[in-house]
C-alpha positions as CSV (number, residue, x, y, z in Angstrom):
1,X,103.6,38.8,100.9
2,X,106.7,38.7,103.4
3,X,105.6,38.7,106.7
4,X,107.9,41.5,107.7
5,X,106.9,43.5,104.9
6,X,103.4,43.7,106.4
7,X,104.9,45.1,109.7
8,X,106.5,47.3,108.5
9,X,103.1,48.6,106.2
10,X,100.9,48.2,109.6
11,X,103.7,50.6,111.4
12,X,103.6,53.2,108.5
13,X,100.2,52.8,109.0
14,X,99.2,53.5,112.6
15,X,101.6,56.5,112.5
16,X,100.1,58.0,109.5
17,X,96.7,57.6,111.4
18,X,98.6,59.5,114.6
19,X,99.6,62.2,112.9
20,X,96.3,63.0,111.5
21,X,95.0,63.2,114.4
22,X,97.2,65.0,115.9
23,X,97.1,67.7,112.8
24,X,93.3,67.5,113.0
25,X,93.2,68.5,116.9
26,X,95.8,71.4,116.0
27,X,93.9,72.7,113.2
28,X,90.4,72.6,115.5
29,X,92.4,74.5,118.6
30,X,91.1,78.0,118.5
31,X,93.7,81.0,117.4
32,X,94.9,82.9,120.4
33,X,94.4,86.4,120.2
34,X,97.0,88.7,118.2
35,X,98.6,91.0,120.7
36,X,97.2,94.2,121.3
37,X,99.0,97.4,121.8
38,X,98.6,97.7,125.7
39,X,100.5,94.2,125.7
40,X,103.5,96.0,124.6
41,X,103.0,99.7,126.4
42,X,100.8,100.5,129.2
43,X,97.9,102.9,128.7
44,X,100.4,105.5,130.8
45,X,103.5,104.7,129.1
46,X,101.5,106.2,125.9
47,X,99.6,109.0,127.2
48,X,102.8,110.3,128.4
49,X,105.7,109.7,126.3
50,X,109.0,110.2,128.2
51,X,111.1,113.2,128.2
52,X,113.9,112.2,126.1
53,X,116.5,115.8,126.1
54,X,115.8,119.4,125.8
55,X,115.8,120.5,121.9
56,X,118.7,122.4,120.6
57,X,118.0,125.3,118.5
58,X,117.9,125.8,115.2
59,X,120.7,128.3,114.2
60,X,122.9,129.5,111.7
61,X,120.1,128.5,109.1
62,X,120.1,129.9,105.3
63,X,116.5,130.8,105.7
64,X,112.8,129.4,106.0
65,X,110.2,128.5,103.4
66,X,106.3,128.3,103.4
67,X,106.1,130.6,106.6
68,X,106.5,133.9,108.1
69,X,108.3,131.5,111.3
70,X,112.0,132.0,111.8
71,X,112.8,130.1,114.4
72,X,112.1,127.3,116.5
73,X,111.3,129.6,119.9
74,X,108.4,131.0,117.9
75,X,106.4,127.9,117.9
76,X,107.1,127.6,121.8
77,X,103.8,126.1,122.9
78,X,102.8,123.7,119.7
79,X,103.7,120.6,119.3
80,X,106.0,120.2,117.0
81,X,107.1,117.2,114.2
82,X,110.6,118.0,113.3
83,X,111.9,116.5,110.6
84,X,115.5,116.3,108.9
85,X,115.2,115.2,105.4
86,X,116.3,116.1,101.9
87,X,114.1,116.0,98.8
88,X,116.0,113.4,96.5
89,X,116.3,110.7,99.5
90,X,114.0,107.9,98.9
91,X,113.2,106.8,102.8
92,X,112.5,110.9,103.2
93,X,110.0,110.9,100.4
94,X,108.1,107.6,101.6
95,X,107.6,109.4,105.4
96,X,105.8,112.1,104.0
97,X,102.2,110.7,102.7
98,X,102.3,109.9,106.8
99,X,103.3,112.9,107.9
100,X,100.4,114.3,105.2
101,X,98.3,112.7,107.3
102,X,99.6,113.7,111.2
103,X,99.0,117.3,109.5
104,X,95.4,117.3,108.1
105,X,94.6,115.9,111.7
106,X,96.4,117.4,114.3
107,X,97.3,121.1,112.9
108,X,94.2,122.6,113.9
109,X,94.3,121.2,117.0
110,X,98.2,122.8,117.7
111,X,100.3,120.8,116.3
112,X,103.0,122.1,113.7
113,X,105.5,120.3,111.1
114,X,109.2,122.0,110.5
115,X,111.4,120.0,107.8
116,X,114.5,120.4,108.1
117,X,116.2,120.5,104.6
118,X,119.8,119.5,105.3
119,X,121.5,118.4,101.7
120,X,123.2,115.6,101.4
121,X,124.2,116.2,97.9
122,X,125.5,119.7,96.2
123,X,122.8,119.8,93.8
124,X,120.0,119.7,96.6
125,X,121.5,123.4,98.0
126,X,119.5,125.2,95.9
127,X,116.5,126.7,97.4
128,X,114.6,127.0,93.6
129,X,114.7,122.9,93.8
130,X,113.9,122.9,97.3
131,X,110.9,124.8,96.6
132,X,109.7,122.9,93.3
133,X,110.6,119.8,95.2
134,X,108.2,120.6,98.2
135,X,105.4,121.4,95.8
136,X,105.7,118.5,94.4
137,X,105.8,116.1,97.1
138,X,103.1,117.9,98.7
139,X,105.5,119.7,101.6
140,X,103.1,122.2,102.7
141,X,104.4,123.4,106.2
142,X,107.3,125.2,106.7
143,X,110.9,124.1,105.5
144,X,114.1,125.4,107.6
145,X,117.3,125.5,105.8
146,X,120.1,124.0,106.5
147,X,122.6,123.9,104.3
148,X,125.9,123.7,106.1
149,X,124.1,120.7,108.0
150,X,125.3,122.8,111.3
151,X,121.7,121.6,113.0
152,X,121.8,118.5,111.2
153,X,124.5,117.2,113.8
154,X,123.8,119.1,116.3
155,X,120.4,117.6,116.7
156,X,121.7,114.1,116.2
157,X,124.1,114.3,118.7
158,X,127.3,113.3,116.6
159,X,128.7,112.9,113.1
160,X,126.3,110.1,112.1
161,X,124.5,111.1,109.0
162,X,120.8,110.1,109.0
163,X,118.2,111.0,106.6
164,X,115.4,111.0,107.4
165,X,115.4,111.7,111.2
166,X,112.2,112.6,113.0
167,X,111.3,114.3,116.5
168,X,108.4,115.2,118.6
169,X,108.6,118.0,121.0
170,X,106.4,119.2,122.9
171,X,105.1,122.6,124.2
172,X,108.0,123.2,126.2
173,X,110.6,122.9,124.0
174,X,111.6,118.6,124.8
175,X,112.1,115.9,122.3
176,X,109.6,113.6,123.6
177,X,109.7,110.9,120.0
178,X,113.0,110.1,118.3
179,X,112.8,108.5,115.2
180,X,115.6,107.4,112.7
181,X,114.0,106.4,108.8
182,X,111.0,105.2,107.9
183,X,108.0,103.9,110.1
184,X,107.3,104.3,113.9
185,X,104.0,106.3,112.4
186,X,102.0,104.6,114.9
187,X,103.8,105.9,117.4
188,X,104.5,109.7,116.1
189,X,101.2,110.1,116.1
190,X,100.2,108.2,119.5
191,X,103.0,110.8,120.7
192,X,101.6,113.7,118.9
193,X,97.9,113.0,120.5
194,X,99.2,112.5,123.5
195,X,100.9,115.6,123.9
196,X,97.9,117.7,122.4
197,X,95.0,116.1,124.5
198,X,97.7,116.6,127.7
């Protein structure tokens, strides 16, 4: 065999031997431990969510569903999930089995749910849909309507169109969790127990 041939094997060699090693030590070092939730907000920060605004009224609505409430002064002293949606929106639909949830656990202890219906479509206006809809999705707290959308971007502070938008306010009447589409449940309900065990 050439002689520089079998260099050139020893060299592959002894760094195919180095880098097993080296894998092998990697593979024994221990995992580090997956952050925790206090490495990203203190204990504090989460017990007492920030004041974000005041909330704006609900006016000008074309009615409420699923309650005797008829206005958002009336649950003054609950804490309150707020939520604009509309029922044929796919990102509004795949909040509520979370929402579900908030509701079996927190609405004896104070808290309250109000969606929002704001249509995005003509066909979502009427309130016989609306109400099949909810029963159906299993919407059992109260729906405000909005048909004009005249809270819709009020609340959202501009133009911007966003389905589904979700707030927490607390007991005095302050957004306290602002949430645009899906997810953040975590942290709606963190907000939500913080406010009711405060």
């Amino acid at each position: 065999m050439n002689p520089g041939r079998v260099g050139a094997l020893v060299g592959l060699v002894a760094i195919a031997a180095v880098l097993v090693v080296a894998v092998t030590r990697r593979s024994d070092a221990p995992e580090p431990d997956p952050p925790t939730r206090e490495a990203s907000a203190t204990t504090e920060q989460l017990a007492a969510p920030p004041v974000l605004r005041d909330a704006p009224t609900l006016e000008d609505l074309d009615g409420w569903m699923q309650s005797d409430v008829t206005s958002l002064e009336e649950l003054r002293g609950s804490v309150v999930v707020l939520q604009f949606w509309t029922y044929s929106c796919s990102n509004c639909k795949a909040t509520l089995p979370h929402l579900q949830d908030v509701y079996a656990r927190y609405h004896d202890d104070g808290l309250e749910i109000v969606g929002v219906h704001a249509p995005e479509f003509e066909f979502e206006k009427d309130p016989d849909a609306i109400a099949e809809a909810a029963a159906r999705l299993g919407v059992t707290w109260p729906i405000a309507l909005d048909t004009t959308k005249v809270n819709f971007h009020s609340w959202q502070e501009g133009p911007t169109a966003y389905w589904p938008r979700t707030y927490v306010i607390d007991q005095e009447g302050r957004i306290r969790y602002d949430h645009i589409g899906e997810g953040g449940y975590d942290d709606l309900e963190a907000t939500v127990a913080a406010l009711l065990s405060g």
